[in-house]
C-alpha positions as a printed Julia matrix, in Angstrom:
125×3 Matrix{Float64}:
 120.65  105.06   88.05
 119.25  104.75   91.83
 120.59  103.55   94.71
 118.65  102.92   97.75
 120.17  102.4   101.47
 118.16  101.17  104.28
 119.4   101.81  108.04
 117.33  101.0   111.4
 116.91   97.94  111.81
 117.94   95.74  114.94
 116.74   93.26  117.53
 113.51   94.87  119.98
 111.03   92.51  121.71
 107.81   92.06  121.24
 105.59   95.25  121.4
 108.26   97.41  120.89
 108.9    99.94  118.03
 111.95  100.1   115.5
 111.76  103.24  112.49
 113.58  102.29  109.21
 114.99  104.77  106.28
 115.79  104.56  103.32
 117.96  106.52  101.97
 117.9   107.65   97.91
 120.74  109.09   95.53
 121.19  108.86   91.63
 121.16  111.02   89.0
 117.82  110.25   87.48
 115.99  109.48   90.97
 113.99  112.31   91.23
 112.78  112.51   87.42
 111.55  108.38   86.93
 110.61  107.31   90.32
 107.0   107.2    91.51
 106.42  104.76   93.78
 108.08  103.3    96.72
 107.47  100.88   98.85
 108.5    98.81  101.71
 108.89   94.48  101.18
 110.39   92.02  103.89
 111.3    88.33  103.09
 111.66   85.2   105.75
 114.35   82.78  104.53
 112.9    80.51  102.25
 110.11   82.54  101.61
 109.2    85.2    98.83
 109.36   88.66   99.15
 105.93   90.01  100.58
 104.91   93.25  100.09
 104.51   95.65  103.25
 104.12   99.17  102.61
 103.32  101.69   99.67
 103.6   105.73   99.41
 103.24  107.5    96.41
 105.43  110.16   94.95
 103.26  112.6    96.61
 102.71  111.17   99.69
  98.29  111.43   98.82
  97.99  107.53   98.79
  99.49  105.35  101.18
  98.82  100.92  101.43
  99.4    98.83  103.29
  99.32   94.89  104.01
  96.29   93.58  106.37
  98.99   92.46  108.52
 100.99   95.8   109.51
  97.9    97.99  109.24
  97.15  100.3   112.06
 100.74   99.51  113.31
 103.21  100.53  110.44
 103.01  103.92  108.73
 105.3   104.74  105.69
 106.15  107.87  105.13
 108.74  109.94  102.6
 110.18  113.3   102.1
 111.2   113.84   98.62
 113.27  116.82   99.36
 115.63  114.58  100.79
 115.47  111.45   99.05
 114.5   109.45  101.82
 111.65  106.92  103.2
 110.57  105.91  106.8
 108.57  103.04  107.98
 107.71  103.63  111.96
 106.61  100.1   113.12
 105.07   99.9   116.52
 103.99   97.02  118.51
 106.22   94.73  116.81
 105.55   90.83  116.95
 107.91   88.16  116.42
 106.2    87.42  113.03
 106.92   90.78  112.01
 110.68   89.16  112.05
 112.56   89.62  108.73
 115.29   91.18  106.32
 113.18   94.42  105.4
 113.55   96.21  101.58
 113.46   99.1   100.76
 112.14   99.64   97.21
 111.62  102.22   94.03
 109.45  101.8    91.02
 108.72  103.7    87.62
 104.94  102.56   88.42
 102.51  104.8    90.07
 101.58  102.46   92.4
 102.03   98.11   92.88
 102.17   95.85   95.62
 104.3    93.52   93.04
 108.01   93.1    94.04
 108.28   92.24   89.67
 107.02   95.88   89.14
 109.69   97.83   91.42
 112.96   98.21   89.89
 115.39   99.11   92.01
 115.91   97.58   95.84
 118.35   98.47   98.68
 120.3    95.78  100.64
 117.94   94.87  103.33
 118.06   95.67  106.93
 117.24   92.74  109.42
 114.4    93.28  111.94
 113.91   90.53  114.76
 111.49   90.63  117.14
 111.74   88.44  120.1
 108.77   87.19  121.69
């Protein structure tokens, strides 16, 4: 199986920066998963999608609403994934996922498989 573990998160105001990991281990990681991605969710909302890297790092997307201030990144040596957010604003506020799919690439939470804990971001204004 996979287990994912994300780690960075914390309180920062408003135009600050915060970098998230995740962190991969599991047996069968390396030989099923493709893509991964970065989700965050607002109580009572759903689960929006944030941030997509492929298993080779050659394609990279992103929502209209992070781009040109998030950049994902992952080293598959090491089993882990980065998101570097920069000038943060308090709607960027959230419990952030860190996610692995069998799929070459989605922006659908129902396509990736396996999910980490969540870390919480909030931004103060």
């Amino acid at each position: 199986q996979v287990q994912l573990v994300e780690s960075g998160g914390g309180l920062v105001q408003a135009g600050g920066s915060l970098r998230l990991s995740c962190t991969a281990s599991g047996r069968t990681f390396s030989s099923i998963i493709m893509a991964m991605g970065w989700f965050r969710q607002d109580p009572g909302k759903e689960r929006e999608f944030v941030a997509f890297i492929s298993l080779g790092s050659s394609s990279t997307d992103y929502a209209d609403s992070v781009k040109g201030r998030f950049t994902i990144s992952r080293d598959n040596a090491k089993n882990m994934m980065y998101l570097q957010m920069n000038s943060l604003k308090p709607e960027d506020t959230a419990v952030y996922y860190c996610a692995a799919s069998t799929y070459y690439y989605s922006r659908l939470p129902k396509n990736y498989g396996y999910w980490g804990q969540g870390t919480q971001v909030t931004v103060s204004s």
